[in-house]
DRENDRENVO-995499 format. One record per residue (C-alpha): chain; x, y negated, z negated. Coordinates in steps of 0.1 Angstrom, whole numbers. Example, Ala and Ser with C-alpha at 12.3 -4.5 7.8 and 13.67 -1.06 7.14 Angstrom:
! residues 2
+--------+-------+-------+-------+
| chaine |    xx |    yy |    zz |
+--------+-------+-------+-------+
|      A |   123 |    45 |   -78 |
|      A |   137 |    11 |   -71 |
+--------+-------+-------+-------+
This chain:
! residues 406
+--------+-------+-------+-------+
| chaine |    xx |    yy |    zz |
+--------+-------+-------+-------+
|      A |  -333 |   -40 |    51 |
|      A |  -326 |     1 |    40 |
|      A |  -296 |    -1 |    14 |
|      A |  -269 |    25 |    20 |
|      A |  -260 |    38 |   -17 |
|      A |  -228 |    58 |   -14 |
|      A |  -212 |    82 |   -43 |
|      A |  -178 |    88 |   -48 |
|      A |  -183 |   126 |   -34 |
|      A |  -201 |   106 |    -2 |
|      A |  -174 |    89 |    -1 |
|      A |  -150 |   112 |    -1 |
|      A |  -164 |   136 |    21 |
|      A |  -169 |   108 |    50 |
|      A |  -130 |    98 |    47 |
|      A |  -121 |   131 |    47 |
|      A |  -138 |   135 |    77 |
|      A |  -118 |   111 |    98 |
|      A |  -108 |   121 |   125 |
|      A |   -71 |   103 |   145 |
|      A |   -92 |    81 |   167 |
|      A |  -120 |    71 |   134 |
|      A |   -84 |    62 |   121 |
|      A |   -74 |    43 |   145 |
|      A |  -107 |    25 |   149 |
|      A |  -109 |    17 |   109 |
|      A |   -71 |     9 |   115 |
|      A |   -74 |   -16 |   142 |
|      A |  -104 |   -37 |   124 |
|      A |   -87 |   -41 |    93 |
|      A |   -55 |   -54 |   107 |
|      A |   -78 |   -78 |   129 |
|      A |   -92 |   -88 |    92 |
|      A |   -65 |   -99 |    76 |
|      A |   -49 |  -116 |   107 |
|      A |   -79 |  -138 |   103 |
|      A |   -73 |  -138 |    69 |
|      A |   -37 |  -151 |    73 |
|      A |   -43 |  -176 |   106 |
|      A |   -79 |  -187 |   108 |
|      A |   -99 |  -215 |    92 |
|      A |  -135 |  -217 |    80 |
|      A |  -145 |  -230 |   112 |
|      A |  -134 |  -197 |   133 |
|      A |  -136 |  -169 |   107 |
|      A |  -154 |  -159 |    75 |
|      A |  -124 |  -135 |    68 |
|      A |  -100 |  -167 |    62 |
|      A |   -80 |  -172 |    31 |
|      A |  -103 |  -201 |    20 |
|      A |  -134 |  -177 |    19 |
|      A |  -116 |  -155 |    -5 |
|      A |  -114 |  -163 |   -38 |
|      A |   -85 |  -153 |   -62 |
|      A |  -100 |  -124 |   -84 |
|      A |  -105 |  -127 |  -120 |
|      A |   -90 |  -100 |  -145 |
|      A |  -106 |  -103 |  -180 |
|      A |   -85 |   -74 |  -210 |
|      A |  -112 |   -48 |  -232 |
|      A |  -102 |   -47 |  -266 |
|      A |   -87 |   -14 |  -258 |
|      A |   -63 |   -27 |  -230 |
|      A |   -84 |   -16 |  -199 |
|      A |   -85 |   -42 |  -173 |
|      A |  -115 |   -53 |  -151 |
|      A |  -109 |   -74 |  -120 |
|      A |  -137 |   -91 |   -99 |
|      A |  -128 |   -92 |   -61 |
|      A |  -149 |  -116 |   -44 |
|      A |  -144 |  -119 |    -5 |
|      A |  -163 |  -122 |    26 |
|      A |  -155 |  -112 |    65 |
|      A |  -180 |  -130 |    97 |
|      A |  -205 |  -108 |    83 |
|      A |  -206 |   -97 |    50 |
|      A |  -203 |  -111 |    18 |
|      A |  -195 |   -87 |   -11 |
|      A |  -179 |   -84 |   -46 |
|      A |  -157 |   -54 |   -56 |
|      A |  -156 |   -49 |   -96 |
|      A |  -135 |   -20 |  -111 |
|      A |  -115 |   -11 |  -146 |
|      A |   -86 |    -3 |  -146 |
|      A |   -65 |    23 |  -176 |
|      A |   -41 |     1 |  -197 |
|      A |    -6 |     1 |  -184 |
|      A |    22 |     8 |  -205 |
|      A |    41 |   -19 |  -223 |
|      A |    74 |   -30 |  -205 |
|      A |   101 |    -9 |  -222 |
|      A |   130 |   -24 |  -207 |
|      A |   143 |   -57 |  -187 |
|      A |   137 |   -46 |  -151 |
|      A |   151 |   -79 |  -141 |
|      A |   188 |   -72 |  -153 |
|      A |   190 |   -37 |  -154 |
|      A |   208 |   -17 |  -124 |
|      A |   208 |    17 |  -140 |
|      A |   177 |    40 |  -159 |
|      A |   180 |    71 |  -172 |
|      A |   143 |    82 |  -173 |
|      A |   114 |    76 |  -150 |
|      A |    90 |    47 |  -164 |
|      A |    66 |    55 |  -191 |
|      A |    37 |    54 |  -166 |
|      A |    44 |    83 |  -142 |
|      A |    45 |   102 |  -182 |
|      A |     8 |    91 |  -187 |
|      A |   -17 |   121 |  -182 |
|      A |   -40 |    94 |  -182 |
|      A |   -56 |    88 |  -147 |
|      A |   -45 |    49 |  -134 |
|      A |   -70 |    56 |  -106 |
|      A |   -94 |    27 |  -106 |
|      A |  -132 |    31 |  -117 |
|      A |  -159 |     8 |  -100 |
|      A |  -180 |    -5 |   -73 |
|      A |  -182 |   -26 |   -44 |
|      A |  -211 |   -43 |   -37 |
|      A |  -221 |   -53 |     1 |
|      A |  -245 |   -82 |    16 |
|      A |  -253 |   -95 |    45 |
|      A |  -246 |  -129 |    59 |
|      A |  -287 |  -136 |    45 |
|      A |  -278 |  -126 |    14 |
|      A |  -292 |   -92 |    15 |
|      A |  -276 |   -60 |     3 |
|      A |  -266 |   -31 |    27 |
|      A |  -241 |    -9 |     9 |
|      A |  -239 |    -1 |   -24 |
|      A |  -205 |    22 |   -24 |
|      A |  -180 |    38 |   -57 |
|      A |  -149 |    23 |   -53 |
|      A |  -130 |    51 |   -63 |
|      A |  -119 |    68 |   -34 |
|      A |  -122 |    36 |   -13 |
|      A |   -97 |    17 |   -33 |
|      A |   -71 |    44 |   -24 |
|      A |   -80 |    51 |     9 |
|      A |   -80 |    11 |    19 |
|      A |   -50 |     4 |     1 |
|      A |   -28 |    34 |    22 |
|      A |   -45 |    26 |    52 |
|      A |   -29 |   -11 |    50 |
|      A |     4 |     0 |    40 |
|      A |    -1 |    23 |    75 |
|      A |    -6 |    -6 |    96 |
|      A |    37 |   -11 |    96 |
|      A |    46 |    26 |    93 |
|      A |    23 |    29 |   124 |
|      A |    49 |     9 |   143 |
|      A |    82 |    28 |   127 |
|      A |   103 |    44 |   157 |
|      A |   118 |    74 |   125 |
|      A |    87 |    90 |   102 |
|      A |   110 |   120 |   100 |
|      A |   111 |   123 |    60 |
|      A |    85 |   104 |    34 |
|      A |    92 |    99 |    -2 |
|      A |    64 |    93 |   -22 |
|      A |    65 |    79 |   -59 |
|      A |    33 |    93 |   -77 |
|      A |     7 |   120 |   -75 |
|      A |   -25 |   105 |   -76 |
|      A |   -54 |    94 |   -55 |
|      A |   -32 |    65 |   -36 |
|      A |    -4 |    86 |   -30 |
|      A |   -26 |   114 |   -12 |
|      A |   -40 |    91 |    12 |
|      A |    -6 |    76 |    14 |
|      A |     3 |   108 |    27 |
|      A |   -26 |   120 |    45 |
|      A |   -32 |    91 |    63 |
|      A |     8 |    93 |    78 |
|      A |    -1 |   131 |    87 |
|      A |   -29 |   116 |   101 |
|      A |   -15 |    94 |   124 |
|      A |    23 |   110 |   127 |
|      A |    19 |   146 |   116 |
|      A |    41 |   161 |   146 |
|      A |    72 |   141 |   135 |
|      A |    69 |   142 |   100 |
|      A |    94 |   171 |    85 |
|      A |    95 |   157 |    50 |
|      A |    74 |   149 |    22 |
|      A |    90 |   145 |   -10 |
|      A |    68 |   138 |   -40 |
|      A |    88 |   118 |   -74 |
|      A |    61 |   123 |  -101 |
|      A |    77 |   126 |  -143 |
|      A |    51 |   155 |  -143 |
|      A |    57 |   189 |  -119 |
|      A |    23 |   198 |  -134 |
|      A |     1 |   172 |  -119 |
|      A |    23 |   167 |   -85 |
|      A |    16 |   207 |   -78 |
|      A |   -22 |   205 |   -66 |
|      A |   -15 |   179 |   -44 |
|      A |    10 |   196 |   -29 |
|      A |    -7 |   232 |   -29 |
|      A |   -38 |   213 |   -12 |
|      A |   -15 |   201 |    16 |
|      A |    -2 |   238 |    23 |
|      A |   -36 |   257 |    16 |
|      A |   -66 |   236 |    21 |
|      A |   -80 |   237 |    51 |
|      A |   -86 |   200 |    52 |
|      A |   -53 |   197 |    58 |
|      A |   -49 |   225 |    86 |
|      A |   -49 |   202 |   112 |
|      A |   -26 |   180 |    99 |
|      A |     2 |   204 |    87 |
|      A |    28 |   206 |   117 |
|      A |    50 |   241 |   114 |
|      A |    81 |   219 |   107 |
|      A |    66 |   203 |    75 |
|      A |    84 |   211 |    41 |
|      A |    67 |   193 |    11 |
|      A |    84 |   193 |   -22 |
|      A |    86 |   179 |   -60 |
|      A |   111 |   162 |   -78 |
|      A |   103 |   159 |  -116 |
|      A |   125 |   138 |  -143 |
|      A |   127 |   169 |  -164 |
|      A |   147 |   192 |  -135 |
|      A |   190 |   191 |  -145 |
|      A |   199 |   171 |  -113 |
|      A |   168 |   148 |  -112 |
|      A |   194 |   114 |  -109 |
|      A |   214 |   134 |   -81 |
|      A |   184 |   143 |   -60 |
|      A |   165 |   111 |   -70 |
|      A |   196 |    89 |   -48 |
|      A |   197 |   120 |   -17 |
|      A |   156 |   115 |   -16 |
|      A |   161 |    71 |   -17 |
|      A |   189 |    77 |     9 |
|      A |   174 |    98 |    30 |
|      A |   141 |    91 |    33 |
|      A |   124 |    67 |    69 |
|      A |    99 |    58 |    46 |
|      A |    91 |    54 |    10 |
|      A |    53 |    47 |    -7 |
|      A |    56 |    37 |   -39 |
|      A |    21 |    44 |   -59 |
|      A |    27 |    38 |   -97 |
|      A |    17 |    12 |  -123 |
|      A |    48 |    10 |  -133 |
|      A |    65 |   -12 |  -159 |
|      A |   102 |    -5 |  -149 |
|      A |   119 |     6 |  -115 |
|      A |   112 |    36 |  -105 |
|      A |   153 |    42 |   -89 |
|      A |   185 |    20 |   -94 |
|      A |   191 |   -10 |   -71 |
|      A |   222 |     0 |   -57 |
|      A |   205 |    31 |   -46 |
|      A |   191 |    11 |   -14 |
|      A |   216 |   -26 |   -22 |
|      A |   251 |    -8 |   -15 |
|      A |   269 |    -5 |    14 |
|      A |   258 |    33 |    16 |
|      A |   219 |    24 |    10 |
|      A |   221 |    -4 |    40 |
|      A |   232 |    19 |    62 |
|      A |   193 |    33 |    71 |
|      A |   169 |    14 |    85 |
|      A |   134 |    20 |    59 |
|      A |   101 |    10 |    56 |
|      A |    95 |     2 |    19 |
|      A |    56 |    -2 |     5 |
|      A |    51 |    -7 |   -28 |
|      A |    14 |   -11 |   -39 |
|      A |     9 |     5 |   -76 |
|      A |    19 |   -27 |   -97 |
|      A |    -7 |   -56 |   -99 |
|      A |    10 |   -76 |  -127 |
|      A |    36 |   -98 |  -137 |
|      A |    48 |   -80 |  -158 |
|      A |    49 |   -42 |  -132 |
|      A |    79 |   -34 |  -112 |
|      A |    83 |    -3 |   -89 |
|      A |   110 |   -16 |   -75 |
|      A |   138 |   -31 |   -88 |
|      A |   136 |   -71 |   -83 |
|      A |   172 |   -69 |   -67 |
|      A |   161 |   -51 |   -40 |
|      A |   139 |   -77 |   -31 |
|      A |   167 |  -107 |   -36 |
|      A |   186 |   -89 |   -13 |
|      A |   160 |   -80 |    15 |
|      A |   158 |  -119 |    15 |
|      A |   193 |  -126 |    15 |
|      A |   204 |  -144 |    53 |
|      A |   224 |  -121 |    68 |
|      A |   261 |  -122 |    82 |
|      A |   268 |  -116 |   118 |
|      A |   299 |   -95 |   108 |
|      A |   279 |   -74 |    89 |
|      A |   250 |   -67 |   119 |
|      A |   269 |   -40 |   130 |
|      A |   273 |   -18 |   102 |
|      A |   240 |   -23 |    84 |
|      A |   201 |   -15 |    95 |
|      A |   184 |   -51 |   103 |
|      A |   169 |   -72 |    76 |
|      A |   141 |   -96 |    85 |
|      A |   152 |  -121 |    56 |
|      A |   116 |  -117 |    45 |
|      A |    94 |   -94 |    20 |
|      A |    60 |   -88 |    34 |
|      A |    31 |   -94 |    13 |
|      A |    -8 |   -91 |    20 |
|      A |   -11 |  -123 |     4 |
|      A |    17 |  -152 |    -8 |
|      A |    -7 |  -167 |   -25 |
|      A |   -20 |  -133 |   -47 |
|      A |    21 |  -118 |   -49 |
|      A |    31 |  -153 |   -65 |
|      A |     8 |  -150 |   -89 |
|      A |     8 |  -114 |   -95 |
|      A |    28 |   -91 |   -78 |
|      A |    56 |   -83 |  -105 |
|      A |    87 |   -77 |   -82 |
|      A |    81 |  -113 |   -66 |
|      A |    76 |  -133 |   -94 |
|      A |   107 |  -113 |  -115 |
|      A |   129 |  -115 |   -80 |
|      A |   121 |  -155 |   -82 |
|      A |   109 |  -157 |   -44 |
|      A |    94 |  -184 |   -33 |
|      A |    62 |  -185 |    -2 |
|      A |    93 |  -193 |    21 |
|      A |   104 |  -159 |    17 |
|      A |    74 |  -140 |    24 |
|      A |    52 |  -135 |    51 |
|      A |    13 |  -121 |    55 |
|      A |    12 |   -91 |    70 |
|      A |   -19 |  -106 |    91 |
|      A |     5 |  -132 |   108 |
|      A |    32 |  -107 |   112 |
|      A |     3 |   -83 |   132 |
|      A |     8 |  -109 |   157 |
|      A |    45 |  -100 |   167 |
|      A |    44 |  -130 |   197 |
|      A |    34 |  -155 |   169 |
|      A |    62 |  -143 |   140 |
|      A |    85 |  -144 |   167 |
|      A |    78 |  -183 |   172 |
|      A |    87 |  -187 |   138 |
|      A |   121 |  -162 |   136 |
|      A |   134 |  -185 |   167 |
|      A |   124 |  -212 |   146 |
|      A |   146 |  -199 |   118 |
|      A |   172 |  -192 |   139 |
|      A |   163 |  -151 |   148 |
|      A |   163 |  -136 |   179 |
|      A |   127 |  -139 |   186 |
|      A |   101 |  -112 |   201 |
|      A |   132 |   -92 |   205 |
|      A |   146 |   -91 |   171 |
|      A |   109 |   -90 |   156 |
|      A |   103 |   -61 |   171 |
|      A |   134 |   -40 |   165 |
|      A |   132 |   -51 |   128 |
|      A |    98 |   -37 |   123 |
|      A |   104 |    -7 |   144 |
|      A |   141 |     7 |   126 |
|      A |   149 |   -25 |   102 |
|      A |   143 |   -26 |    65 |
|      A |   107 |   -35 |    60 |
|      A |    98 |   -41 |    25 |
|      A |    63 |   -41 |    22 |
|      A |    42 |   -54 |   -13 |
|      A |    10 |   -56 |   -23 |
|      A |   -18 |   -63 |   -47 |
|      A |   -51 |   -62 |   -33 |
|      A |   -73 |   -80 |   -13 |
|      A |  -112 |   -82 |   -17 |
|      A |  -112 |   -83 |    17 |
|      A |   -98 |   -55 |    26 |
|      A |  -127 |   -31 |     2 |
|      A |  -154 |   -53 |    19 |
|      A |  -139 |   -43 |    58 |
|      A |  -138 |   -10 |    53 |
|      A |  -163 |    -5 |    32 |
|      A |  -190 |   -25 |    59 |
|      A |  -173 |     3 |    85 |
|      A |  -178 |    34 |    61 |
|      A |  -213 |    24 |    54 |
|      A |  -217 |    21 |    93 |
|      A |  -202 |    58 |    92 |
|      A |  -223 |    72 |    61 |
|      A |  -253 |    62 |    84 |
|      A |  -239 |    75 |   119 |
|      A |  -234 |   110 |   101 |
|      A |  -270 |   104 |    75 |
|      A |  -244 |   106 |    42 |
|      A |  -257 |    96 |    11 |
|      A |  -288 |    79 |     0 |
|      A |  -312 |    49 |    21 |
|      A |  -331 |    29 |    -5 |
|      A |  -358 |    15 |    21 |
|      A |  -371 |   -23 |    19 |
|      A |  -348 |   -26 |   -11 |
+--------+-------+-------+-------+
């Protein structure tokens, strides 16, 4: 079998090259992944929870992290390996703190957080097919779960996006992708204005984003060195339909209150947070989190955007080990739920009736206008599903290099 060996440029240039409905298609099969994932059993699917191993994270000497992903889908089996820059140490206790006066020591790194690697691909026989740099795949596949909520919002109308990087450009190009027309808003929270300004002079001049710029759109950047960064920082939180969250961050990136108060319940948001990876990594405050899955009060359904009672997680299993925010908020598997079982409205709505929730009905007006917290940390099986579709691509469109009878 001809393997498909794929550079980061290939790599980029085929993702770049998406078109809505390519999207859509890459969309659809990932969320049809991980609702195996989250509901089938070795007997139905090779995407099930039992086929993927936790991955294994091993420290350098000089702080970098490398994590093995192991996973498999119905047809693939594959291992994703990549390092990853040394975060910062914690510098304050995220857990009791409602207040911070600076932005977290890792949006003041110059040093790249984007992960370095591979992902190897092989078929059910063992054999490989795709050998692919996980660069650009990592970011892309990690924005294009977070998009399988925001694709149900009823508001996109302003973004907020908390980093600059690789993940928060497809954060926000897949959004333009998909929503582009109703987007007005995208506000960018980075420490530096240096490295936050190319993205957002790509967005405006490049013409790979021509056909996703809408007249209406207004992109800026909020930096902790401008006078009224705390002033802006609240009016960006308040304001914004949906917030990506992008950072390896060791403290949170805004004050609780900002979203806990009676003012920052008010809005209905969708909230992903997918840049820490540790116990010891918060973007968002842990409070936020307590009270997304505090039981709410009837007397109180009137004045505030619906809760679910729930965080979503790609995986219970990875977020109570790893996922900082869940294991500092002290939430238990009760209080989360799979995105892959929450695909599945009909099914989630069994068990909100169960729990006392309005059902079908209630589901879907929480995940359309509610507040949606969103975390994750990675799933091996989500590199190996796109990845098998972009190596489909790469040979559709004859990118990068066939090793025949390899």
């Amino acid at each position: 079998m001809p393997l498909t060996v794929l550079t980061d440029a290939n790599v980029r240039e085929l993702l770049r090259s998406l078109t809505r409905d390519d999207l859509l298609t890459l969309q659809h099969n990932l969320a049809e992944a991980l609702h195996e994932y989250s509901t089938g059993t070795q007997e139905t699917t090779g995407c099930c929870s039992t086929n993927q191993p936790q991955r294994i994270s091993i420290t350098g000497n000089n702080g970098q992290a490398t994590l093995f992903m192991p996973a498999s889908t119905s047809t693939s089996t594959g291992v994703k390996i990549v390092s990853l820059a040394a975060a910062p140490a914690p510098t304050s206790d995220s857990s009791s703190s409602n207040s911070i006066s600076t932005l977290p020591a890792s949006l003041a790194s110059s040093q790249s957080t984007t992960p370095t690697g591979s992902l190897t691909l092989l078929d059910n026989s063992g054999t490989p097919l795709g050998f692919i740099n996980a660069e650009e795949l990592t970011a892309f596949r990690t924005a294009l779960a977070s998009s399988l909520i925001f694709s149900r919002r009823s508001s996109v109308h302003s973004i907020a996006v908390f980093g600059a990087g690789k993940q928060a450009y497809w954060h926000i190009r897949i959004a333009l992708l998909l929503r582009g027309p109703e987007i007005h808003y995208v506000n960018i929270i980075n420490r530096s204005f240096a490295r936050a300004q190319p993205l957002m002079k790509e967005i405006y001049t490049s013409d790979e984003w021509a056909t996703l710029r809408s007249p209406k759109l207004k992109v800026t950047i909020l930096s902790a060195d401008y006078g009224e960064y705390a002033r802006l920082l609240k009016e960006h939180v308040r304001s914004a339909d949906i917030i990506f969250m992008t950072t390896p961050s060791t403290a949170p990136l805004f004050p609780a209150e900002h979203l806990t108060s009676t003012e920052g319940r008010k809005k209905g948001r969708y909230i992903s947070a997918i840049g820490s990876y540790k116990p010891h990594m918060v973007e968002l405050h842990p409070d936020v989190l307590r009270h997304t899955v505090k039981p709410q009060h009837s007397h109180h359904f009137h004045k505030h955007a619906d809760k679910g009672g729930v965080v979503v997680v790609d995986s219970i299993e990875a977020c109570l080990k790893e996922a900082g925010e869940v294991i500092q908020a002290d939430l238990g598997p009760e209080q989360l739920v799979e995105v892959g079982e929450l695909l599945m409205v009909k099914k989630a709505a069994m068990r909100d009736l169960e729990m006392g929730g309005e059902g079908e009905k209630g589901m879907k007006r929480w995940l359309e206008a509610g507040n949606v917290l969103y975390k994750s940390v990675g799933l091996g099986l989500m590199d190996l599903c796109v990845g098998e579709d972009i190596v489909e691509l790469a040979k559709i469109r004859k990118v990068g290099t066939t090793i025949e009878d390899f």
